[in-house]
Phi, psi and omega in degrees: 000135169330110168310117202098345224245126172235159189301218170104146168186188193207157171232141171212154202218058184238183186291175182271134197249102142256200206286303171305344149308309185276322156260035136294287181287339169262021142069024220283133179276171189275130175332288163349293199272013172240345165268152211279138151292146181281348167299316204272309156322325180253000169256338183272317170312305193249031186259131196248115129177190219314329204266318170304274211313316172305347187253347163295303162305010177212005140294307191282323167229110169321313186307343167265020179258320202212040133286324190272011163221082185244105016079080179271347168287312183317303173229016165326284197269359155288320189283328197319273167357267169297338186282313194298310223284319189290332181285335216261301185319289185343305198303325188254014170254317158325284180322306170304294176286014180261328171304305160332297195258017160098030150264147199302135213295345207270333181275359179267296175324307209276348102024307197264349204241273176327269170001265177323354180267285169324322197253004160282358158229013168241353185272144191251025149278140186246339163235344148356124171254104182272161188142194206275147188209166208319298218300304200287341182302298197303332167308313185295327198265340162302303203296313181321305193270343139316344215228293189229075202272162188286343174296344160267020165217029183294161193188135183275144154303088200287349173288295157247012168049073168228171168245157219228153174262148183229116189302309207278358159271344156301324180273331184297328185295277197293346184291314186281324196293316198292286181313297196325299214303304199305304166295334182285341165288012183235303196289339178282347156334275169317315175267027185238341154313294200280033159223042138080020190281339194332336167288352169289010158314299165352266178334317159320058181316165173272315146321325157285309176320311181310334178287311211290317180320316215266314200284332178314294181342310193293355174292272187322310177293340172265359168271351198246006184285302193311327169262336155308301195258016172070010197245140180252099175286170162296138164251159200245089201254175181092155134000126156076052173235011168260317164331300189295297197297335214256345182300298215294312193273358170298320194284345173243042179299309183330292173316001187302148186253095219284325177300323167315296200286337177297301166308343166278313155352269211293011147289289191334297215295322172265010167290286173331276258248329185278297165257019128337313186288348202261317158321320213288309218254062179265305196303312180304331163254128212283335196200135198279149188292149188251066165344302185282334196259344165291299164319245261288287184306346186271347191270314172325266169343313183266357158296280172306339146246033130271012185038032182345304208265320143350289183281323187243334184088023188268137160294121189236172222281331177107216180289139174240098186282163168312123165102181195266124176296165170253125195296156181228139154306137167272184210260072190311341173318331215269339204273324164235062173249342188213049176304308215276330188296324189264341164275341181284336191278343181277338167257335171287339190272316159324277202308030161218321170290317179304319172259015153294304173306333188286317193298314183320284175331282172349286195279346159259011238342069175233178184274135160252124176271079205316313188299295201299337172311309158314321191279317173301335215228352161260326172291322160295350180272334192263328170274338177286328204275324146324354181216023168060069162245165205247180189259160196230173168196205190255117175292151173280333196282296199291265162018309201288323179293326169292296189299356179256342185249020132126013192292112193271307164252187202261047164266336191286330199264340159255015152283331171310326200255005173284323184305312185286335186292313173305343173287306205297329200278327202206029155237351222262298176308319180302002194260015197282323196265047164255104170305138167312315210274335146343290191259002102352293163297335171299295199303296223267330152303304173301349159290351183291328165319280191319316168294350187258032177275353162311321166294347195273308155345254171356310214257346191258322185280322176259027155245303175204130187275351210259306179306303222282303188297329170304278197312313185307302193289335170290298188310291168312328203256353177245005200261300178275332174252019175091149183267356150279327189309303201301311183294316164307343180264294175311321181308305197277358175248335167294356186286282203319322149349298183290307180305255266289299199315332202277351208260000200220096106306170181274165177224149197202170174233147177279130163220197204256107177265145197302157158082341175215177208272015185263137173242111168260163181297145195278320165346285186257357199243094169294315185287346177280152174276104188288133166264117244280173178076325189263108167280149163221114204248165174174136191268146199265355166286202101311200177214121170205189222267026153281319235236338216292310151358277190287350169276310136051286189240010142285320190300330177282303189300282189343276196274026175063034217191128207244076187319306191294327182330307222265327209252313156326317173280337170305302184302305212306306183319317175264345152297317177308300217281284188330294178322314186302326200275328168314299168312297169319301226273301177318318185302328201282316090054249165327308208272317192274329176302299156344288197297325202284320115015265190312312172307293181300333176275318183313302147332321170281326352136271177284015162273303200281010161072033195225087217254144166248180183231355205250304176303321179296315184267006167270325206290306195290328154290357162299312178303288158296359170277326175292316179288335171292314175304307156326291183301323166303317164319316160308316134236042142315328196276314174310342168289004174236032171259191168262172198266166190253142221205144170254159155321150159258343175191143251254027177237029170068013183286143182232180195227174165227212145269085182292123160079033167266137157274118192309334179263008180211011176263150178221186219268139153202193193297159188270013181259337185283019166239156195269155168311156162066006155253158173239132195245190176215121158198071168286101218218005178256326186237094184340284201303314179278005150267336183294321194263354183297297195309328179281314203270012191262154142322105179302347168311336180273353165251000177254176170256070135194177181245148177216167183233022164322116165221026166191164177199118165254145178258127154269148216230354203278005174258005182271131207236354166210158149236131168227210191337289192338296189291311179311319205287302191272321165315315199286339224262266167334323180268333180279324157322299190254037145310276200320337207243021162074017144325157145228143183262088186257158137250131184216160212077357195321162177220154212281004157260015165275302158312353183263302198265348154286350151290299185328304237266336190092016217285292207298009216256320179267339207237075170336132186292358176294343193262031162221115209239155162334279163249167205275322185295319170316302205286341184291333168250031160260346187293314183292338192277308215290298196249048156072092138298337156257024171258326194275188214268179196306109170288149183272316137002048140021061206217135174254130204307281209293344193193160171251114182301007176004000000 
């Protein structure tokens, strides 16, 4: 025994179970009688009372499950804490991320405030920051500038009569574009929360999300090039328009405005450089230093008495008006130009908060509740939009600050978002002389996560290349094709994955490892044991109605025995012989006509008493010339027949002419076979080819030999079945019927059973031919077809019981 490996063992000792037996004894209820009625459900649904309305109602809103055990000494001055740290984040990021999406900076803030209000009494996440991030900025700022690109706002210059753009009806213009998208994306939210869709995260693979962020990134940096190097490219929409921008802006590199580019250097450099530092000494700070919020004030400052934008022509964020927007309707015209646009922000934005909640929950051990997350992240989205916020979701950078700097509930995300209000209301003019380029260098420093998700290659090419081609085609297909395209082209090919995967499955034969009741791939496993007579095959999918074909034609190759072929040659065989017995009959016939003939002239004969010897003897050569022609015909036809083969031994194994073809071999001398075949060629008597015929095989008609006489499917990785595969089972057991087979299945799990009864699977096929375990069945194959005719098992198996 292995060192370390403990002991022990077990015996078990029952009867042999198929599927009928076995629910004789386990008493199995009727399909009826374990579902629910849909009446009783919708009546159990709509039955009211307190303790259900209360547990509805604090389903829908969390905040009344663990505000009323709320602690403000336990957790009053940690979210304080973390909501100010989280708040801080909030201000230069706002600001930032408004670029992204082509809007004026003041519109990231109020962005930064609503939300976070809203999802603090419907979201059941607890450290989530939710408000604005890179991937959705950028999604916003696609639609945006699609809509409303600047060549729709020229305006002539009456001074030197050029054209010039007016910004401010392009941003008021993109602002509504912006809100449209954002409430119909919050209401698809909602109505995909309240009919239980939450699980369509899922479908989001983590290769994919990891692909389509990195190719986003590659979004942001080329919308942030123009304002780092200060040049205004053409913009560029459709397939290939980060190509085209990125062409565009190589090309007005000459032009770079150099005062521009310096100040974005020397931000980057001291962005970089800051949290690096913030990294080395994070165990050492009770709370990280707010880098971005230090730039933004020192660049603000050195703006503003140095005359930045006066002197040098550096672009600054301009007016920040004062105070709170007042809500508005949006502009529903809007809506379905940019449908397709809001549902792609609605599912990617679930799928990035959800799985940050999740990971939270996990590790603090409390629940997220997927659906009402929808609902809470559509409702900020639908109500925020009403107050011209762009769409949000739970950021990673902030989310990672509240929780590390001790943010116990979402009391930290409204001390975060009062630190903004106060801004928006008495701090927001002082940010007017803050270069663009400033908060450019913030998006392009906060983008070093995403890049290094570029490692992913790599960690994917040696665990799964099937992962790797996802993450690639999403990055490509989101790179080249836009970040809506992209994600409907990604989506749909990591699905088409899963079929390909389900449709190439391993197909593998099972054998017997000694001493226990387990069947492993004879493949990959050396010790396992074939058990003779008996194939055992089994697909590591399920089987429906993509893949049901090819196992199909795995099940013939595995097991060598060319069904259709075999069954084709059979009928052609048995249309030959019905001719032949037609021919016979005729002959025979003929043959009776003659004598009766021959009877009758004999007769006539001896009435007139007139005997010739000369007449007798032509009729009888007549006669015999007829009879030679038959028997020659006769065998003419055998010579184009097949050749015919007996059994060799009483378990139905049969042999053949080895290295013959069932379509061109024909009857010759018994000095022309090879040792060790055996024929028939009673060629004197019809009736003794009639039985010769009944008694051949189909071994005999393929070029190889087998000593098959059961196949088991094992069944136990299928987790459904439907028509298709039943169809084909039912196929498979009657095919290989024909050829003296037996068809067994074992492992079914019980809702496969269920659905091969639905199916009519049982109405021709007995439940006897479906077992429990693949060991059951094996020992009923050995009880059923003569087990002590095959050859020495090495195997230890006991008839009556399983031996362990």
């Amino acid at each position: 025994m292995a060192k370390g490996r403990k002991g022990g063992g077990y015996r078990v000792e029952r009867e042999i179970l198929d599927e009928e037996r076995l629910e004789e004894l386990s008493q199995r209820l009727d399909i009826s009688q374990t579902r629910i009625p849909f009446s009783y459900r919708l009546k159990n649904s709509l039955r009211c009372s307190v303790p259900s309305l209360k547990r509805r109602v604090v389903s829908c809103l969390p905040v009344l499950y663990w505000l009323p055990r709320y602690s403000i000494w336990d957790y009053g001055m940690p979210d304080l804490v973390s909501g100010i740290s989280v708040g801080i984040m909030h201000l230069p990021q706002g600001m930032a991320y408004a670029l992204l999406a082509s809007l004026p900076p003041v519109f990231g803030l109020y962005t930064s405030f609503y939300p976070a209000l809203i999802y603090f009494f419907f979201g059941s996440s607890r450290h989530i920051s939710i408000g604005t991030f890179t991937v959705l900025s950028i999604m916003v700022g696609s639609v945006t500038e699609r809509l409303a690109p600047d060549a729709d706002f020229l305006i002539m210059n009456g001074t030197n009569l050029t054209a010039e753009v007016d910004i401010t009806a392009r941003d008021q213009y993109r602002v509504q574009v912006a809100a449209a998208t954002t409430v119909l994306a919050g209401l698809i939210q909602v109505i995909l929360g309240l009919v239980q869709f939450g699980f369509v995260g899922t479908y989001l693979s983590e290769p994919l999300v990891r692909g389509y962020t990195s190719a986003a990134a590659a979004h942001a940096v080329v919308a942030q090039l123009k304002y780092i190097f200060g040049v205004s490219p053409t913009r560029f929409s459709g397939p290939f328009s980060l190509v085209y921008t990125l062409v565009d802006v190589c090309a007005l590199l000459p032009s770079t405005h150099l005062p521009t580019l310096l100040a974005s250097v020397v931000s980057i450099l001291v962005l970089i450089t800051a949290k690096e530092l913030n990294n080395r000494f994070s165990k050492k700070l009770p709370v990280p230093i707010p880098v971005e919020l230090i730039v933004i004030v020192v660049g603000t400052l050195i703006s503003f008495y140095t005359h930045l934008n006066e002197t040098f022509e550096i672009s600054v964020v301009g007016e920040i008006p004062s105070g709170l927007q007042s809500p508005t309707l949006p502009n529903t015209s809007f809506f379905s130009e940019v449908v397709v646009d809001a549902f792609a922000l609605a599912i990617v934005g679930y799928a990035i908060s959800i799985s940050l909640g999740k990971t939270f929950a996990l590790k603090h051990g409390y629940k997220v509740d997927s659906n009402q997350e929808l609902v809470a992240l559509g409702l900020s989205n639908a109500v925020g939009g009403f107050f011209q916020c762009y769409s949000v979701c739970a950021s990673m950078s902030r989310s990672l600050i509240q929780e590390t700097t001790g943010g116990r509930t979402q009391m930290a995300g409204v001390s975060s978002a009062v630190i903004v209000l106060v801004t928006v209301l008495k701090l927001g003019p002082l940010f007017q002389e803050l270069p663009k380029s400033v908060l450019s260098a913030i998006v392009f420093v906060n983008l070093k996560g995403m890049f290094k998700q570029y490692a992913d290659i790599l960690t994917l090419w040696r665990s799964s290349k099937i992962d790797l081609l996802v993450w690639l085609v999403t990055w490509a297909s989101t790179v080249f094709f836009n970040l809506d395209m992209g994600l409907g082209a990604s989506i749909s090919f990591a699905l088409l994955t899963v079929i390909f995967r389900t449709q190439r499955p391993r197909y593998s034969v099972l054998g017997h490892l000694p001493g226990t009741e387990l069947y492993l791939d004879m493949e990959t496993h050396k010790e396992v044991r074939e058990v003779p007579g008996i194939t055992i095959f089994r697909s590591s999918a399920t089987i429906y109605f993509a893949n049901a074909e090819l196992y199909l034609e795995a099940l013939k190759q595995k097991s060598g025995l060319d069904i259709t072929k075999m069954i084709t040659y059979k009928r052609r065989q048995e249309a030959k012989q019905r001719k032949r017995e037609r021919r016979a009959a005729r002959r025979a016939r003929r043959e009776a006509k003659r004598q009766k003939q021959a009877f009758r002239e004999a007769s006539q004969r001896s009435r007139a008493g007139v005997f010739s010897v000369e007449e007798e003897a032509g009729q009888f050569r007549e006669r015999s010339g007829d009879l030679f022609q038959d028997d020659e015909l006769s065998w003419k036809e055998r010579e184009n027949s097949t050749v015919f083969v007996m059994p060799e031994t009483p378990h139905n194994s049969w042999v053949y002419l080895k290295g013959t073809d069932p379509e061109t071999t024909t009857l010759g001398s018994l000095s022309d076979l090879q040792d060790g075949d055996i024929t028939t060629l009673e060629s004197s008597s019809e009736d003794t080819l009639s039985r010769d015929l009944e008694r051949v095989s189909l071994g005999s008609l393929g070029k190889w030999t087998w000593d098959i006489h059961s196949i088991i499917l094992d069944l136990s990785p299928a987790n459904f079945i439907d028509t298709v595969a039943i169809k084909t089972l039912r196929n498979i057991f009657h095919d290989f019927g024909e050829i003296d087979v037996d068809i067994y299945v074992a492992g079914c799990q019980a809702p496969v059973v269920e659905q091969l009864e639905q199916g009519g699977f049982f109405s021709d096929i007995d439940k006897e031919r479906l077992f429990t375990t693949v060991h059951d069945a094996v020992l009923y194959c050995l009880n059923h077809r003569g087990a002590g005719a095959l050859p020495t098992y090495e195997t230890t198996v006991d008839m009556n019981s399983t031996k362990l």
